[in-house]
C-alpha positions in Angstrom: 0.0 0.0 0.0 0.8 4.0 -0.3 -0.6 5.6 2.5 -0.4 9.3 2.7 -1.7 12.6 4.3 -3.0 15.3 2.3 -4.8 19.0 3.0 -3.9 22.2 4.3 -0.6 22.0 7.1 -1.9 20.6 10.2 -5.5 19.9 8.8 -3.9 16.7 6.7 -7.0 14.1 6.2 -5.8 10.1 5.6 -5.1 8.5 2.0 -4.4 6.1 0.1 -2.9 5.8 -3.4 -5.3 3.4 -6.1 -3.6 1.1 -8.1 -4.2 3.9 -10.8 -2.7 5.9 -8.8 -5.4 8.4 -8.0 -5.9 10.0 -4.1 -8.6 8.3 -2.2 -10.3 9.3 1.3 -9.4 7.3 4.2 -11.1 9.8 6.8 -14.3 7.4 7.2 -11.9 4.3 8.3 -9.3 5.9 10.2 -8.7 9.5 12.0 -4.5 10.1 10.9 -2.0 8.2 9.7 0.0 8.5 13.0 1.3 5.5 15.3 -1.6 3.4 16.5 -2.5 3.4 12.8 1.3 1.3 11.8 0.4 -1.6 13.5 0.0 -4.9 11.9 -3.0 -5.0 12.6 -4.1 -1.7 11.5 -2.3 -2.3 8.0 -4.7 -5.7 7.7 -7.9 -3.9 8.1 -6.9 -1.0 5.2 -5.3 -3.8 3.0 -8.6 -5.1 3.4 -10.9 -1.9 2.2 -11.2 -1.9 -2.0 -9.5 1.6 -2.8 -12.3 1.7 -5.4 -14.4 2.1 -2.7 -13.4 5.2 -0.7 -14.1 8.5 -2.2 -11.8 9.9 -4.7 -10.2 13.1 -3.2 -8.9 16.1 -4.9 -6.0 15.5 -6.8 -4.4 19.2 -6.7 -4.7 18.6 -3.0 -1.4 19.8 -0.8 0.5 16.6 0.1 1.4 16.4 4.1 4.4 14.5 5.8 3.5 10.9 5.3 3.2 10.1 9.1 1.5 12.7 11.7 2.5 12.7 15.3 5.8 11.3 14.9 7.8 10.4 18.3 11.1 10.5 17.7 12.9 11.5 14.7 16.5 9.9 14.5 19.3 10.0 11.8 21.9 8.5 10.8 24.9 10.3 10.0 28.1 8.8 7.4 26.3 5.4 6.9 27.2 5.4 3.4 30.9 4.4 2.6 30.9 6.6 -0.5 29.8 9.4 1.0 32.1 9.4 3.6 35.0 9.2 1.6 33.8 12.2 -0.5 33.4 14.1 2.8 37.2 12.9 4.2 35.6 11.2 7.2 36.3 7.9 8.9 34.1 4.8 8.1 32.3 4.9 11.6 32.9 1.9 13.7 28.9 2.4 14.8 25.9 4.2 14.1 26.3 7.8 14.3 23.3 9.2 15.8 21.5 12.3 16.1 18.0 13.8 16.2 16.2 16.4 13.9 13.5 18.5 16.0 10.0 17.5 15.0 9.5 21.2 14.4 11.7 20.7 11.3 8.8 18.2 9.8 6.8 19.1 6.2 5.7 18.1 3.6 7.5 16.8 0.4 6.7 19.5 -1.7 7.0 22.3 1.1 9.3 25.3 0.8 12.1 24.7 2.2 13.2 28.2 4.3 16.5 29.4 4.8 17.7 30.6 8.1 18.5 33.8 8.5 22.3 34.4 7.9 22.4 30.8 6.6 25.8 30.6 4.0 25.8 26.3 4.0 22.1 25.1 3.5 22.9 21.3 2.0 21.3 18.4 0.4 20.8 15.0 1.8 18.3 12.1 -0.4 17.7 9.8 2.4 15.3 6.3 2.8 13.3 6.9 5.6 12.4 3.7 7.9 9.1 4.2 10.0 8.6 1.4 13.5 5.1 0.1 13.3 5.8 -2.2 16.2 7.5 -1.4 19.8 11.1 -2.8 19.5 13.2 -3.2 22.1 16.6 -5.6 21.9 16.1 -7.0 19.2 17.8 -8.5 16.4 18.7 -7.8 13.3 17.4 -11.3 11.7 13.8 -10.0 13.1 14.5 -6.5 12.8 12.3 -5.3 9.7 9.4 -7.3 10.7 9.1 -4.5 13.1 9.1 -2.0 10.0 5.2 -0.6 8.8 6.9 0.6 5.8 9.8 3.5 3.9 9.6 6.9 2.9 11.9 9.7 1.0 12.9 12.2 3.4 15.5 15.2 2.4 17.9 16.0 5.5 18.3 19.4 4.6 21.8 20.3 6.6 23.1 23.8 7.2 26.8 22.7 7.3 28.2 26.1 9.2 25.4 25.4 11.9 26.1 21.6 12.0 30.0 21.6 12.2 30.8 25.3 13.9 28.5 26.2 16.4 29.5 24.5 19.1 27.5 21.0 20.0 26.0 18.3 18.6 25.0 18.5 14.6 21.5 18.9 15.8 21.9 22.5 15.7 22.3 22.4 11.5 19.6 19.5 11.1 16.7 21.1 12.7 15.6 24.6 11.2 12.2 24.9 10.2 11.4 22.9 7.1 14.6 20.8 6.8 12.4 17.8 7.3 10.2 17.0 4.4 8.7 13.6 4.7 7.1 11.4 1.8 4.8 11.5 -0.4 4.3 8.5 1.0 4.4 5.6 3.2 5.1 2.6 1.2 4.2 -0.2 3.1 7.0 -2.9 4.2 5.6 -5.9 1.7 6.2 -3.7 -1.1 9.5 -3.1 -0.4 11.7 -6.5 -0.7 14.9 -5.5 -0.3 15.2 -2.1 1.1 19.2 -2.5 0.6 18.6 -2.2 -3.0 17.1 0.7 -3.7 18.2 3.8 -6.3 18.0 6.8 -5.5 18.9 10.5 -6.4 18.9 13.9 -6.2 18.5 17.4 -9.0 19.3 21.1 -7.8 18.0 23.6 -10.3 17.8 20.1 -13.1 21.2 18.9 -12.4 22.0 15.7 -11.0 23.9 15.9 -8.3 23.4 12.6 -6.1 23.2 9.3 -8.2 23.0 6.4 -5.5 22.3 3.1 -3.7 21.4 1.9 0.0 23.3 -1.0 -1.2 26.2 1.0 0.2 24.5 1.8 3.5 27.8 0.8 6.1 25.1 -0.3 8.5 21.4 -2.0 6.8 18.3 -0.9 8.2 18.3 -4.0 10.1 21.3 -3.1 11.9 20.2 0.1 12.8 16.9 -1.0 14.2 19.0 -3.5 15.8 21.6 -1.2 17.7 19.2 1.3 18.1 16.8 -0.6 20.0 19.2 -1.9 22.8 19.8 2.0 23.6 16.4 2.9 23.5 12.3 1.6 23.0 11.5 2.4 19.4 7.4 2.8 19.2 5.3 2.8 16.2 5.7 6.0 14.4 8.7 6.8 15.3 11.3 7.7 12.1 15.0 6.7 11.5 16.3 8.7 8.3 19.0 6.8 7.3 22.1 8.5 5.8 22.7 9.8 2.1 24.8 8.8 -0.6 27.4 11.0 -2.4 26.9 14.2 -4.7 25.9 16.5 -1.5 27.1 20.4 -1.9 29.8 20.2 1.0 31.6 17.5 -1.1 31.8 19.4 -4.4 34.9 21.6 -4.7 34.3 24.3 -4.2 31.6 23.3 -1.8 27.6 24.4 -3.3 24.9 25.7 -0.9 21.7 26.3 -1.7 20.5 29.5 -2.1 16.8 31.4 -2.7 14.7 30.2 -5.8 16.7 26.8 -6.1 14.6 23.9 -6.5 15.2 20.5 -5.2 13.6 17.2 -6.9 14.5 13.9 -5.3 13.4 10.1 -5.3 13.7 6.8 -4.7 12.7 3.8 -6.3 9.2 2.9 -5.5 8.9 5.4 -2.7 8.2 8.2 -4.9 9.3 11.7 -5.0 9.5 15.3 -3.6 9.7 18.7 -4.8 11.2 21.8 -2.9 11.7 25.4 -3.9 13.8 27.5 -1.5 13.2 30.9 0.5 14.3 33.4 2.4 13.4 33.0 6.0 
């Protein structure tokens, strides 16, 4: 399934993609697409509903971040080997952890704002993994049965506030609107190998990352795996999950974005977003 949220920001209504594509109504049969509605139980009962049977809704309509409510939103920072080496670091010998405010959270064809005074606003395509089921120590053999399902998600970065500002890289990762989310959820059964998946990034029409999560230096699975013996993940929560090569700190010169550049990003199956940048 592609579940998604659509209407005006923080007046989103539940959906769900036909197999034509078109946007259909799931506001009689469930009130959000938030936490309690990931479980594997949940999932049955829409998988059960004939699309062709919910009202069709209006296809202009604004597209919201794919999940509402979420808990905790955690990244995942040089998990790609190539991108790593483009950026000079070392391969990290864990995950490298750190969490984007849910503040930072819109939709996948949102303006994206630039701070004010902001020289280094970056690019990051990342797969987004969202928990359907509360996981605590466990493995990674059983680790994606505790997935509902993936998602694109741009970590929009501002590199001077990330690296220079003294602290944790929080501080460049959580600005307003460096968090767009979806279009969609794409359910886990759809997905059957989510460590082989393309993906990519344009700025302005150009291609600037061209990529694979078969070069993730941790797999999903071992990230839900060492994630969970720090901490309970619950249904909804989010783990964005690193980003391949072609980012604007690893050009040389380094590229930042600037007002009235437009981002277009994908991955395969999962969709795609659209971003045009402002001033803040």
């Amino acid at each position: 399934m592609k579940l998604l949220r659509f209407g005006p920001a923080g007046h989103e209504r539940p959906g769900m993609l036909d197999a034509n594509g078109a946007l259909r109504d799931l506001s009689a049969h469930l009130d959000d697409l938030d936490g309690a509605a990931l479980s594997s139980e949940s999932l049955a009962r829409l998988r059960a509903i004939d699309p062709a049977s919910l009202p069709l809704a209006d296809p202009n309509s604004r597209i919201g971040p794919c999940v509402a409510n979420i808990g905790k939103f955690m990244c995942i920072g040089l998990n790609y080997s190539d991108h790593a080496a483009e950026t000079g670091a070392a391969i990290p010998e864990h995950p490298i952890l750190f969490m984007k405010a849910n503040s930072a959270i819109v939709g996948p064809n949102d303006n994206v704002e630039l701070p004010r005074g902001s020289t280094a606003t970056d690019w990051e395509v990342e797969l987004g993994v969202v928990i359907g089921t509360k996981a605590k120590y466990v493995s990674a053999a059983e680790a994606l049965d505790y997935v509902a399902g993936y998602c694109v998600i741009n970590d929009v970065s501002e590199r001077h506030y990330q690296t220079q500002l003294t602290g944790q890289w929080t501080k460049g990762k959580s600005c307003d609107t460096f968090g767009p989310t979806g279009p969609y959820l794409v359910t886990r059964e759809e997905v059957s190998d989510p460590q082989a998946l393309g993906m990519w990034l344009d700025v302005n029409g150009k291609r600037c990352q061209t990529g694979t999560t078969s070069t993730m230096i941790f797999t999903v699975a071992q990230i839900i795996e060492h994630l969970s013996t720090l901490f309970t993940l619950h249904p909804g929560d989010v783990i964005s999950t690193g980003t391949p090569p072609g980012v604007g700190m690893g050009m040389k010169p380094p590229v930042y974005l600037k007002a009235g550049d437009v981002m277009e990003l994908g991955i395969d199956g999962l969709g795609s977003q659209r971003q045009t940048v402002i001033q803040g």
